[in-house]
C-alpha positions as CSV (number, residue, x, y, z in Angstrom):
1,X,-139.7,69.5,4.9
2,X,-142.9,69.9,3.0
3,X,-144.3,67.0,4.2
4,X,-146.9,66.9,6.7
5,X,-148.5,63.9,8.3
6,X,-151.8,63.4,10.1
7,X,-152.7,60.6,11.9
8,X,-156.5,58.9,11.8
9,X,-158.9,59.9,14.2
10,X,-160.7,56.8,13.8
11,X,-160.7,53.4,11.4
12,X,-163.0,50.3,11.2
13,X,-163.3,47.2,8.9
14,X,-166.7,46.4,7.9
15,X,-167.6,42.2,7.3
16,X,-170.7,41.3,5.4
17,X,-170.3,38.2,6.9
18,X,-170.9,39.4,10.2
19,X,-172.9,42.4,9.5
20,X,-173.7,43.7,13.0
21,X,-169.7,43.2,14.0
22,X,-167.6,46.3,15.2
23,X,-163.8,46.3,14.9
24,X,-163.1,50.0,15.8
25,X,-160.1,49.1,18.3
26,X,-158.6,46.4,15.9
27,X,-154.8,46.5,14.9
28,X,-156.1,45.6,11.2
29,X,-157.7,47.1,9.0
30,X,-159.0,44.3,6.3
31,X,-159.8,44.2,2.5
32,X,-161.0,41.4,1.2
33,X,-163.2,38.6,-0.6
34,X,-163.3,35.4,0.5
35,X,-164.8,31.9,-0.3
36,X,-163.8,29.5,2.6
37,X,-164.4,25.6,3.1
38,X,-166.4,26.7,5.7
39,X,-168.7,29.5,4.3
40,X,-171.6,28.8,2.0
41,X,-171.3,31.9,-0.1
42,X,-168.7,35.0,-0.7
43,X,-168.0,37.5,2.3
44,X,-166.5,41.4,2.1
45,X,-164.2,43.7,3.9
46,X,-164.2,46.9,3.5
47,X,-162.3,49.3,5.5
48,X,-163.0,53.1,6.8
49,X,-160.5,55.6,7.7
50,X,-161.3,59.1,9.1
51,X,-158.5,62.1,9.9
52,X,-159.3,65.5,12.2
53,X,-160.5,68.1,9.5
54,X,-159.7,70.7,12.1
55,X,-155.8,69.6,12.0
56,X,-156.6,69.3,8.3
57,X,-157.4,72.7,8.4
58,X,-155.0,73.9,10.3
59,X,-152.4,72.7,8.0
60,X,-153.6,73.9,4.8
61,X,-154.1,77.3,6.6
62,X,-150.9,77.9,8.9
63,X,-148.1,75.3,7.5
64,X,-148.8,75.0,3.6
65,X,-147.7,77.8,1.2
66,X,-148.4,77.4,-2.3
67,X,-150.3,74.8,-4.3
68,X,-150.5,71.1,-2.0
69,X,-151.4,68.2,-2.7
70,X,-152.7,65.0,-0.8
71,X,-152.2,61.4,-0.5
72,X,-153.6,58.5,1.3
73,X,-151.4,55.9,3.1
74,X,-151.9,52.5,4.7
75,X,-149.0,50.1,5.6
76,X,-149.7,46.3,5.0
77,X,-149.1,43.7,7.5
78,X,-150.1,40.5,5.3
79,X,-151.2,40.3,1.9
80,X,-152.7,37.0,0.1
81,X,-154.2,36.2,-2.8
82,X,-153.5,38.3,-5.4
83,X,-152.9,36.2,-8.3
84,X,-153.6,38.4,-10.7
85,X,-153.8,42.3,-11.2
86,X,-155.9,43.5,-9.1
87,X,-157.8,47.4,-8.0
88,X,-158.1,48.7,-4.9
89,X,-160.7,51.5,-4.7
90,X,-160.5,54.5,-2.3
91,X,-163.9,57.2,-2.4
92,X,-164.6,59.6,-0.1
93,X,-167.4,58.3,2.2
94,X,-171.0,60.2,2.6
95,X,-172.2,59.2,5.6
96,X,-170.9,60.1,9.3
97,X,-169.7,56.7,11.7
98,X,-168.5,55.8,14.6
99,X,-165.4,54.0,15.8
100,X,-167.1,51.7,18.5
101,X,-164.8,49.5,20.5
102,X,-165.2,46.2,19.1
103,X,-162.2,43.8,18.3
104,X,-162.4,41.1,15.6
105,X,-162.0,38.2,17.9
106,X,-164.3,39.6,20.5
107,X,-166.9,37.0,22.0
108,X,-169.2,38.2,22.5
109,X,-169.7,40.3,19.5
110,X,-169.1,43.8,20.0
111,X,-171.7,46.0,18.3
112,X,-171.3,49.2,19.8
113,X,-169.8,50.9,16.8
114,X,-170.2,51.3,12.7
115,X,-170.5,47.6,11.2
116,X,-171.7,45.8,7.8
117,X,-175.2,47.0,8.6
118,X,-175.3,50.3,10.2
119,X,-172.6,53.6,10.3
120,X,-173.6,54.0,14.7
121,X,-174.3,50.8,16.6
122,X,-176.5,48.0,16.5
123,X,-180.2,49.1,17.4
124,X,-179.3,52.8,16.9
125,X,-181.9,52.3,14.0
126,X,-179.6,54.0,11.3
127,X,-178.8,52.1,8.4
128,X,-176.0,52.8,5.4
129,X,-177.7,54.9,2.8
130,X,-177.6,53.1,-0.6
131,X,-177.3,57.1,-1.7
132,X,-179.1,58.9,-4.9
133,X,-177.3,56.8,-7.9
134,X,-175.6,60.6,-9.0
135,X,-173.8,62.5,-6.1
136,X,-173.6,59.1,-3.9
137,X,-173.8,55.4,-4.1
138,X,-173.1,52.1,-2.3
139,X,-172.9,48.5,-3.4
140,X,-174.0,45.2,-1.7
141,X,-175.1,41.6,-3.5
142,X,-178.2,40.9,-1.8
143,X,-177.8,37.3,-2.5
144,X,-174.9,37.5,0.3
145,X,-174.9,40.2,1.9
146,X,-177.8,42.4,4.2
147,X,-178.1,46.0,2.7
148,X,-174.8,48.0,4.0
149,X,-171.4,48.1,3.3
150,X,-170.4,51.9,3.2
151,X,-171.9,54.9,1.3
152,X,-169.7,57.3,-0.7
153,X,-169.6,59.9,-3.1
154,X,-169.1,59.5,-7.0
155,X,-167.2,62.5,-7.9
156,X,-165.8,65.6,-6.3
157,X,-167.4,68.7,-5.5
158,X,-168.3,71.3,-8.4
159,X,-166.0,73.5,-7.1
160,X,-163.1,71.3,-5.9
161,X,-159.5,72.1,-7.0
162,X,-157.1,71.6,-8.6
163,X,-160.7,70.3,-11.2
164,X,-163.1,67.8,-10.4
165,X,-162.8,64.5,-10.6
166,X,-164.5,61.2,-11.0
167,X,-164.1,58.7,-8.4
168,X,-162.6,56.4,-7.3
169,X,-159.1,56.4,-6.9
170,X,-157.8,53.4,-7.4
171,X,-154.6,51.6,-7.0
172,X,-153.5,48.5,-8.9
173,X,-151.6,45.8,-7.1
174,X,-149.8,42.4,-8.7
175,X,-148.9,39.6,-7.2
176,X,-144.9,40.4,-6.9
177,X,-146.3,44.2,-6.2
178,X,-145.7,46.5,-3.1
179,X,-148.6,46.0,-1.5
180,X,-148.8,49.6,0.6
181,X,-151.5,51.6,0.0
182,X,-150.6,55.5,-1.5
183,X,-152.9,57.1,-3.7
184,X,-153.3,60.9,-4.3
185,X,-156.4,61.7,-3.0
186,X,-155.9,66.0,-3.5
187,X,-159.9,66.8,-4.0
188,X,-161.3,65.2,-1.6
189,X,-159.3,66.8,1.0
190,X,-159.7,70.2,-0.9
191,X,-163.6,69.4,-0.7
192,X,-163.0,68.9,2.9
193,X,-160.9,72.2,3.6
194,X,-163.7,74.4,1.8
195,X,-166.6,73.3,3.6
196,X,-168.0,72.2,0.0
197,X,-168.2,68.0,1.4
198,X,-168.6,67.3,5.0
199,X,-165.3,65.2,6.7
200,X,-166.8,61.6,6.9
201,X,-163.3,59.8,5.9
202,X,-162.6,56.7,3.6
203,X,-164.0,53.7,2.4
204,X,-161.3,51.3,1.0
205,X,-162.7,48.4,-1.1
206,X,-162.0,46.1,-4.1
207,X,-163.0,47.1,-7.3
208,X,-166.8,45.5,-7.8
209,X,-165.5,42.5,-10.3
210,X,-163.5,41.6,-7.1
211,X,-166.1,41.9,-4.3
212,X,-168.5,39.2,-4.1
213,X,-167.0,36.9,-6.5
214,X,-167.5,33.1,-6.1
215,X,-164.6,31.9,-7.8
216,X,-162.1,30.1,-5.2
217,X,-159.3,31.5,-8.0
218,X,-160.7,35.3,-6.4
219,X,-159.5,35.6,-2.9
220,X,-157.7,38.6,-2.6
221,X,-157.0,40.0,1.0
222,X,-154.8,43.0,2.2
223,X,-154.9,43.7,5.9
224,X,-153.5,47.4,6.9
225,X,-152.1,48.2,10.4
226,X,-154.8,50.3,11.7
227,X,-154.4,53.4,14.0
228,X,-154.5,51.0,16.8
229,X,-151.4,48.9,15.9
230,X,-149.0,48.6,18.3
231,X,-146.3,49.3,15.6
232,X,-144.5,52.2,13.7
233,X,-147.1,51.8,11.0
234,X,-150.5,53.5,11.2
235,X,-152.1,54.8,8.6
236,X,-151.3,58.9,7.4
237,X,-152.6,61.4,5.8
238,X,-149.5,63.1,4.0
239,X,-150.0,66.9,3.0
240,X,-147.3,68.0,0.9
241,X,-146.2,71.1,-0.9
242,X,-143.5,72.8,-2.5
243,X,-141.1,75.2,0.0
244,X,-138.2,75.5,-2.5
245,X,-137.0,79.2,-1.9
246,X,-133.4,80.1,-4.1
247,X,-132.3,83.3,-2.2
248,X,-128.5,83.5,-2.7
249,X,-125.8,85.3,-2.1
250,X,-123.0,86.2,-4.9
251,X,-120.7,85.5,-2.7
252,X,-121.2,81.8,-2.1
253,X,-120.7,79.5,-5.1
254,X,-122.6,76.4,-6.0
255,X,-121.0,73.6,-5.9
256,X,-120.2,71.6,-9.2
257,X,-118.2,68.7,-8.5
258,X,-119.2,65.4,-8.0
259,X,-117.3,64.3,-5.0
260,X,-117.8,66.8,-2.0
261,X,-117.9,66.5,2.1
262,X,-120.9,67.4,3.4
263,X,-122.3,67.9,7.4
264,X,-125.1,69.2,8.7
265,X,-125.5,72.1,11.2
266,X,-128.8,73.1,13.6
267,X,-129.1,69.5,14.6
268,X,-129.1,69.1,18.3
269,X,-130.3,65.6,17.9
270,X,-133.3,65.5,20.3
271,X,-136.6,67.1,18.9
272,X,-139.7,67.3,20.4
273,X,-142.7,65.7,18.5
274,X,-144.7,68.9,17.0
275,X,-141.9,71.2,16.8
276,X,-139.9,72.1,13.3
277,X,-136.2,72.4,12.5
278,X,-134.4,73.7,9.7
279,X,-131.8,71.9,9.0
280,X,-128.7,73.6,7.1
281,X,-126.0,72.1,4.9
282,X,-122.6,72.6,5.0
283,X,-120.4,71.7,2.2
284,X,-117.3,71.9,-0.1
285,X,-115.5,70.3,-2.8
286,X,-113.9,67.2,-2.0
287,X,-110.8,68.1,-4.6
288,X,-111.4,72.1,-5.1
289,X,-109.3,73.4,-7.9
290,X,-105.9,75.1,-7.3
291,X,-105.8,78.7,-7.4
292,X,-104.4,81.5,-5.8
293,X,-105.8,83.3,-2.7
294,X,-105.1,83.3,0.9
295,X,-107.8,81.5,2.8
296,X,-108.0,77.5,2.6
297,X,-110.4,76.5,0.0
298,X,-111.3,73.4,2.0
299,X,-113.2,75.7,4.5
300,X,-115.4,77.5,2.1
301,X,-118.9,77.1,2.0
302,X,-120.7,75.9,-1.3
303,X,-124.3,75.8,-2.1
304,X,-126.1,72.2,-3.4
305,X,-126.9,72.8,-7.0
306,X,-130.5,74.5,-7.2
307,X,-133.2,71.8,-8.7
308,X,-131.1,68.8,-8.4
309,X,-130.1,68.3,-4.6
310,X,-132.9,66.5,-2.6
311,X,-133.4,65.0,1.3
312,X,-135.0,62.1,2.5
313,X,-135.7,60.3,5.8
314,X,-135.1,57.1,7.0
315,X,-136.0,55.1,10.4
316,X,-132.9,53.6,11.5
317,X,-134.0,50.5,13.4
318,X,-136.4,49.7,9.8
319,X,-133.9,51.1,7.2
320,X,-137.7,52.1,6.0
321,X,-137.8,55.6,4.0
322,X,-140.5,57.5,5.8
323,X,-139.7,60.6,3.7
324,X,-138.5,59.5,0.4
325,X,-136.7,61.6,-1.8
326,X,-138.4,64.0,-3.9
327,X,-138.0,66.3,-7.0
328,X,-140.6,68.3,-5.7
329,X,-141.6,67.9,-1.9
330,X,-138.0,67.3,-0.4
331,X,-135.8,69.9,-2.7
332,X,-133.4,71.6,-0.6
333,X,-133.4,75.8,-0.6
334,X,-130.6,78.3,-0.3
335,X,-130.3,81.8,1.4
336,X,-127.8,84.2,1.7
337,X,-126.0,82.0,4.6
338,X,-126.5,78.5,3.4
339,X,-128.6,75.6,1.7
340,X,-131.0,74.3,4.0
341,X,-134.2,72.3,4.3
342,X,-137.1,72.2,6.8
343,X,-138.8,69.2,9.0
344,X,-142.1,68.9,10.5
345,X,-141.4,66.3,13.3
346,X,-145.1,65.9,13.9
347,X,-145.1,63.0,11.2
348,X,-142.5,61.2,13.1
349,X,-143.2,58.3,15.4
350,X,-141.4,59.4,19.0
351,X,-139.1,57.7,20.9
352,X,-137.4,56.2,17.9
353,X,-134.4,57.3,16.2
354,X,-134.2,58.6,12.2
355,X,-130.8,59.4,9.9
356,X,-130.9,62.0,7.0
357,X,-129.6,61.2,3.6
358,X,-128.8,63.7,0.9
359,X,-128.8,63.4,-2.7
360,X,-126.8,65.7,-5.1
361,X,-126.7,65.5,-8.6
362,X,-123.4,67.4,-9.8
363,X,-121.2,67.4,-12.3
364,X,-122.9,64.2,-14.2
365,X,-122.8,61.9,-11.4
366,X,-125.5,61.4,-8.9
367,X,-124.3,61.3,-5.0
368,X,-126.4,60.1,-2.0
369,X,-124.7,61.3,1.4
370,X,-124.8,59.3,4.7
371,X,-123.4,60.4,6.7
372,X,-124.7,59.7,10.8
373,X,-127.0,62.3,10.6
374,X,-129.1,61.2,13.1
375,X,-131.5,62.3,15.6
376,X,-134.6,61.0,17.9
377,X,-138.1,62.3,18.6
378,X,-139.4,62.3,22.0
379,X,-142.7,63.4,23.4
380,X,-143.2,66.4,24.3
C-alpha cells in the first residue's frame, strides 16, 4: 500500500497549572482548558509529539515515488466538553525538548523532562522562547500562567512544497463529532525532509479563544493515547503517496460486471513487522456471458476496473479501519499477470490479526468484498 506509518519518538503534555511537571512516560496525551471548583483561575494542556526525521527521511527517499503527502494522527481515549464547535490547532514546534520520565500522577513531581516552564528539565536554566512575533511565536496569559507553554513556527519555510503555508492547521470538532485527530500536515514534514526547519515535532493546542477562558460553559478536554499506551492506538505519522501503475496485458480483460468472485493470492498469512507484500487479485465474473470456446470461462482471470477498484485494512479484534479506503492512496494496480496492490506491514501493530476488504465499482453498482482475507503480524 502507499501508506506508510511512523511511530513517535517521543510525546509530553504540558500543564500551566503545574508548570515544572513532566509527563513524558504518560499513556495520555491531554488538551485542554479547565475551570474547576477547586482551582482559582483557568489551566492549559497542551501536548507535544515528535517522530525520527531519519526514518522520515528514509521514507521519502527509499519507499515514496511520486508526489506524498502527510498527515498527523492521534487516537482519543475520552473526550468532554465540547459543547460547541470547537478548533484544535497543530504548528510545527521551534524549539528542541525532551521526553523526561515523569507520569501525571507521580508524587513526587517528576521534573526531569520538558514541562509548562522549560523544553529540558527543571533547573536546566532553559526556558520556552516566546519567539520573534514573525517566523515564531508562543502564547501564555500571564494572569494564569508563568511564561511557557510551547514555541512554534507561524508559517512554512520559503521554500517548502507543495507552497507555503500559514499555520496552523487546525481541525474543527462538534460535540456529536469524531473526536480523532487527522490533519494534513504535508509542509512541515517537507520542511523537515529538506533540512530547510530543524525536526522539533508538534505542539497540539486549542485555538487562543479556547485557551485560558474563564467561562465554566468553556471546558473542552481531548486526551490522546500517547506513544506509551498500553493499547493499539499510539499516535502516527502517515506518509502516503500514489503507486497506481496500469501495465496490462491484451490478453486479460477487465472485468465489468457487478457480481464477481474474488480471492487473493501471495498471502501466506504470517508477516513479519517491516517487511512488504504484494498482494495479487484473482477474479472472474460471477455469471460470465455464454459464448463459444473451449476452456471454462469460470477459470479466467479478469482485471479490477482501473480507477475504480480500491483496498482497505481492518483490525479484526476492533472492526477499526486502519487503512481506509482510498481513491488515491489504496487504488489497486495491474500488470501483465494480474491486479495487485502493495503493504507496508511496518504501520501495523504485531501480534494481532488484520482482514482485507476490496471495493469494486463495476457495471453501476458498487461491491465491497470480504472475504477472510486475513493475516497476522509478528515481530521480527
Amino acid at each position: 500500500m502507499a501508506v506508510y506509518k511512523i511511530f513517535p519518538i517521543q510525546d509530553s503534555t504540558l500543564y500551566s497549572l503545574t508548570p515544572t511537571q513532566n509527563t513524558g512516560l504518560d499513556a495520555i496525551n491531554q488538551v485542554s482548558n479547565l475551570n474547576t471548583a477547586l482551582d482559582t483561575y483557568p489551566s492549559v494542556a497542551r501536548s507535544l509529539i515528535q517522530f525520527d526525521n531519519d526514518e522520515i527521511v528514509s521514507v521519502i527517499d527509499n519507499k515514496v515515488t511520486g508526489n506524498w503527502d502527510a498527515h498527523l494522527k492521534s487516537y482519543i481515549a475520552t473526550a468532554q466538553g465540547i459543547t460547541q464547535t470547537s478548533t484544535l490547532e497543530v504548528f510545527p514546534l521551534a524549539q528542541s525538548w525532551n521526553n523526561g520520565t515523569g507520569q501525571f500522577l507521580d508524587s513526587p513531581t517528576t521534573k526531569n523532562g520538558c514541562s509548562w516552564s522549560t523544553p529540558l528539565y527543571d533547573g536546566a536554566g532553559v526556558s520556552w522562547n516566546t519567539g520573534d512575533g514573525t517566523t515564531t511565536t508562543s502564547s501564555y496569559n500571564s494572569s494564569y500562567s508563568p511564561q511557557g507553554g510551547g514555541v512554534w513556527y507561524l508559517t512554512s519555510s520559503a521554500t517548502s512544497s507543495p507552497s507555503q503555508v500559514i499555520y496552523p492547521y487546525t481541525q474543527q470538532f462538534g460535540a456529536r463529532s469524531d473526536k480523532d485527530l487527522n490533519v494534513k500536515t504535508t509542509e512541515a514534514i517537507h520542511d523537515w525532509y529538506s533540512g530547510s526547519r530543524g525536526n522539533t515535532g508538534f505542539i497540539i493546542k486549542w485555538d487562543n479563544s479556547l485557551e485560558f477562558n474563564t467561562s465554566k460553559d468553556t471546558q473542552p478536554i481531548l486526551k490522546y493515547y500517547s506513544v506509551d499506551t498500553n493499547t493499539i492506538y499510539p499516535p502516527q505519522l502517515e506518509i502516503k503517496w500514489d503507486d497506481f501503475s496500469w501495465f496490462t496485458s491484451s490478453a486479460i480483460p477487465v472485468l465489468t460486471q457487478p457480481n464477481a468472485f474474488i480471492s487473493l493470492e501471495d498471502n501466506p498469512g504470517i508477516f513479519y513487522s517491516g517487511s512488504v507484500n504484494r498482494f495479487r487479485i484473482n477474479a472472474r465474473a460471477k455469471y460470465p456471458a455464454r459464448v463459444f470456446q473451449t476452456s471454462s470461462l469460470y477459470t479466467k482471470q479478469n482485471y479490477l476496473p482501473s480507477g475504480s477498484s480500491m483496498y482497505a485494512i481492518k483490525d479484526l479484534d476492533t472492526d477499526e479501519f486502519v487503512v481506509d479506503f482510498d481513491s488515491t492512496y489504496t487504488q489497486i494496480s495491474a500488470d501483465g499477470t494480474s491486479s495487485y496492490f502493495d503493504i507496508y506491514m511496518n504501520g501495523l501493530e504485531p501480534e494481532r490479526y488484520y482482514k482485507i476488504l476490496v471495493q469494486v465499482t463495476s457495471g453501476g453498482s458498487t461491491t465491497i468484498y470480504d472475504d477472510n482475507y486475513y493475516f497476522k503480524i509478528v515481530n521480527g
